[in-house]
C-alpha positions in Angstrom: 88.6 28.3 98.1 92.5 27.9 98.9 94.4 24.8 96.6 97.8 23.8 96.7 96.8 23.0 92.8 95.6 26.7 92.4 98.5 27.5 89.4 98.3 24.1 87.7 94.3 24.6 87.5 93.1 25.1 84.1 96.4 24.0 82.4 98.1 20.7 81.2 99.6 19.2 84.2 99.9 15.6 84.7 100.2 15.4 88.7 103.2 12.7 89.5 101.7 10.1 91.8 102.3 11.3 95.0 100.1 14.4 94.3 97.6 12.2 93.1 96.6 11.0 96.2 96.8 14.5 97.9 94.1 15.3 95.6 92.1 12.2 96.3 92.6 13.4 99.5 91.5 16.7 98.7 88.3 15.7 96.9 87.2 13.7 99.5 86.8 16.5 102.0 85.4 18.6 99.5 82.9 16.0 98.5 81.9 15.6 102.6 81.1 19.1 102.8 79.3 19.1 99.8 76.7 16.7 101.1 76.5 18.3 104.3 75.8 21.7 102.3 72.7 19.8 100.1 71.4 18.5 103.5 71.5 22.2 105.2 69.7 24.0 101.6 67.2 20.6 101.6 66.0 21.7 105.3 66.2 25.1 104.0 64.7 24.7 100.8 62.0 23.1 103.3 61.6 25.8 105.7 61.2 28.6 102.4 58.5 25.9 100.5 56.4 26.2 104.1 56.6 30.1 104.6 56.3 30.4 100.6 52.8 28.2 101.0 52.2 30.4 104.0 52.5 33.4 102.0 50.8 32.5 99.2 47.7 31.1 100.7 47.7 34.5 103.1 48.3 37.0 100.3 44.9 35.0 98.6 43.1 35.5 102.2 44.3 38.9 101.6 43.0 39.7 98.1 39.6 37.8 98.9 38.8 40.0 101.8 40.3 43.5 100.5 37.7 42.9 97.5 35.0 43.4 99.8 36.4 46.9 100.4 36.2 47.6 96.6 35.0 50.8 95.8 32.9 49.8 92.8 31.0 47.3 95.3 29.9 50.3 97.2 29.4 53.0 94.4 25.6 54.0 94.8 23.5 52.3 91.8 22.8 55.2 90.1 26.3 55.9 89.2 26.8 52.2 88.3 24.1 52.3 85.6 25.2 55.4 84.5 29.0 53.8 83.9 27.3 50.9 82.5 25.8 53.8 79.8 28.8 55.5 79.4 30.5 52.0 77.5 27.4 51.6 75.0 28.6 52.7 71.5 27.7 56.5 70.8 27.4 56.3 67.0 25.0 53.5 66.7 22.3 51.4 68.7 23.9 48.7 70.3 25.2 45.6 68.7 23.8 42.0 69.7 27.8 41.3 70.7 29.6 39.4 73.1 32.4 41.9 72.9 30.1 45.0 73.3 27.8 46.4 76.4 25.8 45.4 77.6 26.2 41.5 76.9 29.8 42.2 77.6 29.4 43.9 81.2 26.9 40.8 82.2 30.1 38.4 82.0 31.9 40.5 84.5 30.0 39.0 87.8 26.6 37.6 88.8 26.0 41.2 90.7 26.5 42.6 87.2 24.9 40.5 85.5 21.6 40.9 87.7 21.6 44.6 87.8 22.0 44.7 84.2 19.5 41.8 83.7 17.0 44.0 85.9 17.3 46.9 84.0 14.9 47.5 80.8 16.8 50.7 80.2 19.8 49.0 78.7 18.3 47.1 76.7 16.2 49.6 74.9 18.5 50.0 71.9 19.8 47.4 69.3 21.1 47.0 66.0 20.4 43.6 63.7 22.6 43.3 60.9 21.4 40.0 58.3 23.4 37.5 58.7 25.8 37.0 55.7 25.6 34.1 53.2 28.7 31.6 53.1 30.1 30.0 50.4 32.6 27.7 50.0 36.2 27.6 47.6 34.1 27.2 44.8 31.2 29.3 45.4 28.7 27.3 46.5 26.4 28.5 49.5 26.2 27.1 53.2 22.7 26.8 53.1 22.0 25.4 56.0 25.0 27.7 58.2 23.0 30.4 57.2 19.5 29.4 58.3 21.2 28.4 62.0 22.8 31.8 61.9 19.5 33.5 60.9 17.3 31.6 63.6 19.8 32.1 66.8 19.4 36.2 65.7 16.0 36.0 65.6 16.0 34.6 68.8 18.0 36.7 70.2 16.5 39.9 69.1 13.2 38.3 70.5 15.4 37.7 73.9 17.3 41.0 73.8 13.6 43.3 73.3 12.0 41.2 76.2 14.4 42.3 78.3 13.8 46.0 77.6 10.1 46.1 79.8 7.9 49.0 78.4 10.9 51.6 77.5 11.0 53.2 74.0 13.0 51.8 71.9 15.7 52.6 69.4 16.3 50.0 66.8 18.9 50.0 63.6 18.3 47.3 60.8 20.6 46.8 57.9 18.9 44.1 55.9 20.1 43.2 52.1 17.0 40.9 51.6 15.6 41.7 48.2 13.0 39.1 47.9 9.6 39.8 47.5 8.3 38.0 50.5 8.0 39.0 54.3 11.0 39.6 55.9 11.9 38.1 59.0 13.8 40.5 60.6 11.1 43.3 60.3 8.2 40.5 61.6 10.4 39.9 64.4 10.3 43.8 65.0 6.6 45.2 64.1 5.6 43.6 67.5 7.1 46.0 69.7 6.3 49.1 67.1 4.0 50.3 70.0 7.5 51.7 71.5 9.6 52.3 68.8 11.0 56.0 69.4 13.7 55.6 67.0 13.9 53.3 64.0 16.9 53.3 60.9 16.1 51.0 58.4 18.5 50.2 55.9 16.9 47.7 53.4 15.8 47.5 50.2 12.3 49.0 49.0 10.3 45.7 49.4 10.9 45.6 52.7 10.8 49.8 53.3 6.9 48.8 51.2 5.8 46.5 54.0 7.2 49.5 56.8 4.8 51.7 55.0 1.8 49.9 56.2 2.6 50.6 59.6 -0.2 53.2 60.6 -0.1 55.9 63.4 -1.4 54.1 66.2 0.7 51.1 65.7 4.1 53.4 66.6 2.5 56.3 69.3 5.6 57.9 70.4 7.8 57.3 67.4 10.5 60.3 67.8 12.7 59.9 65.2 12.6 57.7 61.7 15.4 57.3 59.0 14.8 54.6 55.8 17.5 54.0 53.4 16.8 52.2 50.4 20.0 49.7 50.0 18.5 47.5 47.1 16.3 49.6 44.7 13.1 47.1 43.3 9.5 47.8 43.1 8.0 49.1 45.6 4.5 47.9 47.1 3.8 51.3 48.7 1.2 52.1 51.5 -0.3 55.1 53.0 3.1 55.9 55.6 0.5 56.1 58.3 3.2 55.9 61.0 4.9 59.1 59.6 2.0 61.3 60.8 3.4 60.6 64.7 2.6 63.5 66.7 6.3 63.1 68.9 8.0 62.7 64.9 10.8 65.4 65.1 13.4 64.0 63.1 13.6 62.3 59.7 15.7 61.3 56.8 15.2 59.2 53.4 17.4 58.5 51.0 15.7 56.5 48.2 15.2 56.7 44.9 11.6 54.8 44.8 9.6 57.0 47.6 8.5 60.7 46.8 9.6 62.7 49.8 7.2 65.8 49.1 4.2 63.4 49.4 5.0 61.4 52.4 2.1 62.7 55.3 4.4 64.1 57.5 3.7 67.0 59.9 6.1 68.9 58.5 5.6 71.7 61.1 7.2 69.7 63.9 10.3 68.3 62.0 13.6 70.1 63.4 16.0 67.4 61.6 15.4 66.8 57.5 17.3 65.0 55.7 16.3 63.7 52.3 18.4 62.3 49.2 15.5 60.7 46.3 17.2 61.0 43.2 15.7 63.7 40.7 12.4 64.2 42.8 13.9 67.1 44.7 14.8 70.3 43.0 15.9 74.2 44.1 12.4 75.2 44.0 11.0 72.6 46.0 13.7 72.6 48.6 12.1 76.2 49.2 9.3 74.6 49.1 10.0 71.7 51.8 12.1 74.0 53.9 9.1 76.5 53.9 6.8 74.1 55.4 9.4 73.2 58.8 9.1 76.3 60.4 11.1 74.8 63.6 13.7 73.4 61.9 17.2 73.5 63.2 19.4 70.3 61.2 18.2 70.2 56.8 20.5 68.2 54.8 18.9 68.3 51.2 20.2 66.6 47.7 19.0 68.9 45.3 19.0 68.1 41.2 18.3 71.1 39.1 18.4 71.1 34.8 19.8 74.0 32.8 16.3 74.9 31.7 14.7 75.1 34.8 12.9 78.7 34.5 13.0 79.3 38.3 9.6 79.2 39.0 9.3 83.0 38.5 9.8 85.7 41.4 9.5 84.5 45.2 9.6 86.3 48.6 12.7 85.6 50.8 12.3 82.5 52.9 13.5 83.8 56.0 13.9 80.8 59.1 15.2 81.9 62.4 16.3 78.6 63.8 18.3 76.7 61.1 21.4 76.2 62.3 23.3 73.3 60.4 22.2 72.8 56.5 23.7 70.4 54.3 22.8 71.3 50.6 24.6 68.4 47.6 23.7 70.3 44.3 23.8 67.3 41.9 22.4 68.8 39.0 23.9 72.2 37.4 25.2 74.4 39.7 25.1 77.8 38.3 21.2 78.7 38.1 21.6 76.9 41.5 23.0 79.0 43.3 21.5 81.9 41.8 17.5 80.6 42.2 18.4 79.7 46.2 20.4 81.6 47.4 18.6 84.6 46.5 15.6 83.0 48.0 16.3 82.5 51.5 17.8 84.4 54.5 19.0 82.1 57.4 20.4 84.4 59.9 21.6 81.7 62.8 22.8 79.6 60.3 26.5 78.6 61.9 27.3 75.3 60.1 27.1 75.1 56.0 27.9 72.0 53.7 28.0 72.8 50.2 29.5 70.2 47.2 28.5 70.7 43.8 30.1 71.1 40.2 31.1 73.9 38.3 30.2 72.9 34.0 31.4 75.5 33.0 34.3 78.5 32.7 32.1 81.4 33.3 32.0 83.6 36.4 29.8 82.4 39.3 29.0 83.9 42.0 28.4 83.4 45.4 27.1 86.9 46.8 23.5 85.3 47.3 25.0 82.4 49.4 27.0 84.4 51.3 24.1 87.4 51.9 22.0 84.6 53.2 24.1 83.3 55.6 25.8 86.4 57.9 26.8 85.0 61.0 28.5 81.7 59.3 31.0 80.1 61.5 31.6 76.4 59.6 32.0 75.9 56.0 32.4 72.3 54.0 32.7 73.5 50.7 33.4 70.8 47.4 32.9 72.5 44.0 34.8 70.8 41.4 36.2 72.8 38.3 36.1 76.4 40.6 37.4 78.9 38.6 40.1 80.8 40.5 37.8 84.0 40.2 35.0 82.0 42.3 37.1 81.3 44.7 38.4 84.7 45.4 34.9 86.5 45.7 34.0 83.4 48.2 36.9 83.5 50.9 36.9 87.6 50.4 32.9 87.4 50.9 32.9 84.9 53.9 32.0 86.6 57.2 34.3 87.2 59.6 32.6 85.0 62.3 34.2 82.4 60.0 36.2 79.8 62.8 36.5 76.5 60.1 37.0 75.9 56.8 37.3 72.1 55.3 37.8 72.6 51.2 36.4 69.4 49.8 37.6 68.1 46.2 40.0 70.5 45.4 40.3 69.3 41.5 43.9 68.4 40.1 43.8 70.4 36.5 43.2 73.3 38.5 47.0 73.4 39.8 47.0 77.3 39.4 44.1 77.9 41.7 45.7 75.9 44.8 48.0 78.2 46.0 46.1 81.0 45.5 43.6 79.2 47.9 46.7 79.0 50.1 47.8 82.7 49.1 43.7 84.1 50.4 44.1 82.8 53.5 47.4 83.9 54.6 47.3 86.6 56.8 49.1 90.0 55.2 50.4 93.1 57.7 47.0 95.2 55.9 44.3 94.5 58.0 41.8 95.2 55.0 43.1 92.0 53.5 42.5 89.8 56.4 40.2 86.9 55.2 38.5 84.5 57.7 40.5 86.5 60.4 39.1 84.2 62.8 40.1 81.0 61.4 40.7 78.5 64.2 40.3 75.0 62.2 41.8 74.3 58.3 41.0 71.1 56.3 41.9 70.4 52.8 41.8 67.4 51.0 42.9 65.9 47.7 45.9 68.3 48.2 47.5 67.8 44.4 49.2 71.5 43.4 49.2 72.8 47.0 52.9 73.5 47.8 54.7 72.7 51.4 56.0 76.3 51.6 52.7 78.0 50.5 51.3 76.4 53.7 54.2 76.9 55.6 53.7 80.8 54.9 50.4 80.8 55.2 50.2 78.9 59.2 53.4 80.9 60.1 51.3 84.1 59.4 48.3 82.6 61.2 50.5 82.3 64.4 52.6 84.8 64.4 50.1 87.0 64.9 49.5 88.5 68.1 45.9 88.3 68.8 44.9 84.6 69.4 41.8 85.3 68.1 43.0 84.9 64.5 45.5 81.9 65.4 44.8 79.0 64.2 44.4 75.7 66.5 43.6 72.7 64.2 45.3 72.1 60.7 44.5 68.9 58.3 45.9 68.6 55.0 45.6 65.3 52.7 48.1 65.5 49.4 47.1 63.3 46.6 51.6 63.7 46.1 54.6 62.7 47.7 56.3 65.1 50.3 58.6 68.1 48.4 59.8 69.8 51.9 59.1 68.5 55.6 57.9 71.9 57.2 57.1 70.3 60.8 60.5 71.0 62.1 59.9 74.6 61.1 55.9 74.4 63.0 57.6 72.7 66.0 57.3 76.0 68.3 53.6 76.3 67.2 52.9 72.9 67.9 54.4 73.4 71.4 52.1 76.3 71.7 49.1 74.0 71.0 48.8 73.5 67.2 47.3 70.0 66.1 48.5 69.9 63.0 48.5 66.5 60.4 49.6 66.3 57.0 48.8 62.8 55.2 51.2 62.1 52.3 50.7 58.3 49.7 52.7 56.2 50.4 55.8 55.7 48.1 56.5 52.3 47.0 59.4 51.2 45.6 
């Protein structure tokens, strides 16, 4: 705006009194068509609140009806339930949750809520975890807390199970009651035994006593049955009637107070074992146990064996044509081990080996019996502590060159010297009779203490620089028990733009 006081704005001035009035005169004006311009934005303003409530109120009209053309409101039910499947959990039974499917999907909308309500599929899995006792700042429990806590589950699991109609179910229970009286959780669950396919119980031998009374008739079509005992006590034991389940196909124990080898399973129709009781199970009676599952494909076996364990004298070769994973934890000595097993068995489709045990002693084992029983191997978990470097040498040499992953468990720290030679085995050389594990695709090592950055810098370069991709490798997990000596993934950059995951875990340094 244009001011005869334009240059003396922002300064000093005193105006003399005849300029005074010219700007009384000037303000006067101003402040007329100030008021006309707030009466002109106030119809305005007006006008714009109108349209704005307009707007608004059509853009809701809007929304509301474009719902209705939703396309979850028209996808076919089928695919709805199937979605409603694809959010439960996949490495446990579902969780009595407010935060988890299905509970959560029923607060979405009353549709949802109805079709889930309606559907005794999705509620034919559940996992009860006891309640935990409170205490206050000075220890002292919340009694009563805990009995509310414990009678709104049992109410709920009684709510959840009712909602399942006649389906099998699957049912998880981690329970740390070690009283000696009924428990509550398993009373609230033997009624519906009649279609329990699949029941994990982790709970302490008491209650795993009171499960053994359970006969075959009272679980038909039981499928699948795992107990863990988490409190070791005496153990009121019955006759494991429901164990002789004609559907019973899979099974696993891992207690200390139950003898595996005289539990009346039909053994002929298990095709996943696994069993960890201590001292009960040794070399000799894992031949044995396997011997007696002819169609079993998953075993995972803890096995305990004593330096004066004769063997048992000579055996035929257990040959099985359908294992295909085996776990094996030798946690007694290793060396007659590997020697009374291995040479005992031939598992020709065996792809997927676990192995951990420890080496007592300094003296040359081998592992030509493990590796003759296994030919076509293509996954090996391997922890031996205390593996002396000549061990480790005839293993990687002797692994079969379907070999695609290798995770090295345990690597020990007062075996410094052996780590790089690890590293040095499997690094590819230009002489092709060198080539070990040529078609390594995945490498894991933990508890990486005397591995060096550059050793496995050399040894992934040569995996990629190759030019068959066969041999290349695609996966790459390290975890050092040290701090960093050389960053080597600005040197793997062009390999990990070629596809290489690779991630190398360092402690962290504190100051």
């Amino acid at each position: 705006m244009n001011s005869p006081f334009a240059r003396r704005l922002g300064t000093n001035y005193c105006p003399p009194d005849d300029e005074v009035e010219n700007l009384k005169t000037l303000l006067i004006e101003s402040s007329l068509r100030m008021e006309f311009l707030d009466k002109e934005i106030t119809k305005m303003q007006s006008v714009l609140d109108k349209l704005t409530t307009e707007r608004d109120a059509l853009q809701a009209f809007m929304q509301d009806h474009r719902a209705l053309l939703s396309p979850i409101r028209r996808i076919p039910l089928e695919i709805l339930l199937a979605i409603f499947l694809a959010c439960f959990p996949t490495h446990r039974n579902c969780a009595m949750s407010a935060s988890e499917a299905p509970v959560l999907l029923a607060h979405v909308c009353s549709s949802w809520r109805t079709i889930l309500l309606s559907t005794p599929a999705l509620w034919a899995e559940i996992h009860v975890v006891e309640p935990s006792m409170a205490h206050d700042n000075i220890g002292r429990p919340f009694v009563g807390l805990y009995r509310e806590t414990l009678a709104r589950r049992l109410e709920a699991i009684g709510t959840w199970l009712s909602r399942s109609g006649r389906c099998g179910l699957s049912i998880s229970l981690q329970c740390s009651s070690d009283k000696n009286g009924d428990d509550l959780f398993l009373r609230a669950l033997i009624p519906f035994a009649s279609r329990w396919e699949h029941i994990d119980l982790t709970t302490s031998s008491w209650v795993l006593g009171n499960v053994s009374r359970l006969t075959e008739e009272d679980a038909p079509i039981l499928k699948s049955v795992s107990l863990r005992e988490a409190i070791p006590n005496m153990l009121l034991g019955g006759s494991w009637g429901l164990l002789r389940s004609s559907g019973l196909s899979k099974f696993s124990i891992s207690s200390t107070h139950i003898n595996p080898l005289q539990l009346p399973l039909r053994w002929n129709r298990l095709k996943d074992l696994s069993i960890a009781s201590g001292s009960q199970i040794t070399s000799i009676s894992a031949l044995r146990v396997i011997s007696w599952c002819p169609e079993l494909r998953v075993c995972r076996l803890e096995v305990h064996d004593k330096p004066d364990d004769d063997g048992g004298g000579p055996q035929p070769v257990l040959t099985h044509i359908f294992l295909h994973t085996f776990d094996l934890n030798c946690a007694g000595t290793l060396h007659p081990m590997i020697h009374r097993f291995f040479s005992r068995i031939y598992f020709p489709e065996l792809r997927h080996f676990t192995f951990r045990g420890s080496c007592e002693s300094e003296e040359h084992l081998s592992f030509a019996p493990l590796l003759a029983a296994v030919p076509h191997l293509e996954s090996l978990d391997i922890g031996i502590e205390a593996l002396p470097k000549s061990c480790l040498v005839e293993l990687f040499h002797g692994l079969p060159p379907t070999m695609s992953r290798l995770h090295i468990l345990d690597v020990p720290h007062s075996r410094t010297e052996s780590h790089n030679n690890i590293l040095a085995l499997l690094t590819l050389s230009s002489t092709p009779f060198t080539l070990c594990c040529p078609s390594l695709n995945e490498l894991r090592i933990t508890d990486c203490m005397g591995f060096s950055d550059i050793g496995l810098l050399d040894l992934i370069k040569s995996r990629m620089e190759i030019s068959s991709s066969r041999s290349r490798l695609k996966r790459v997990e390290l975890v050092f028990s040290r701090e960093m000596e050389l960053d080597i993934l600005p040197d793997l950059q062009p390999f990990i733009e070629m596809g290489l995951y690779i991630k190398l875990t360092y402690p962290v340094v504190t100051n």
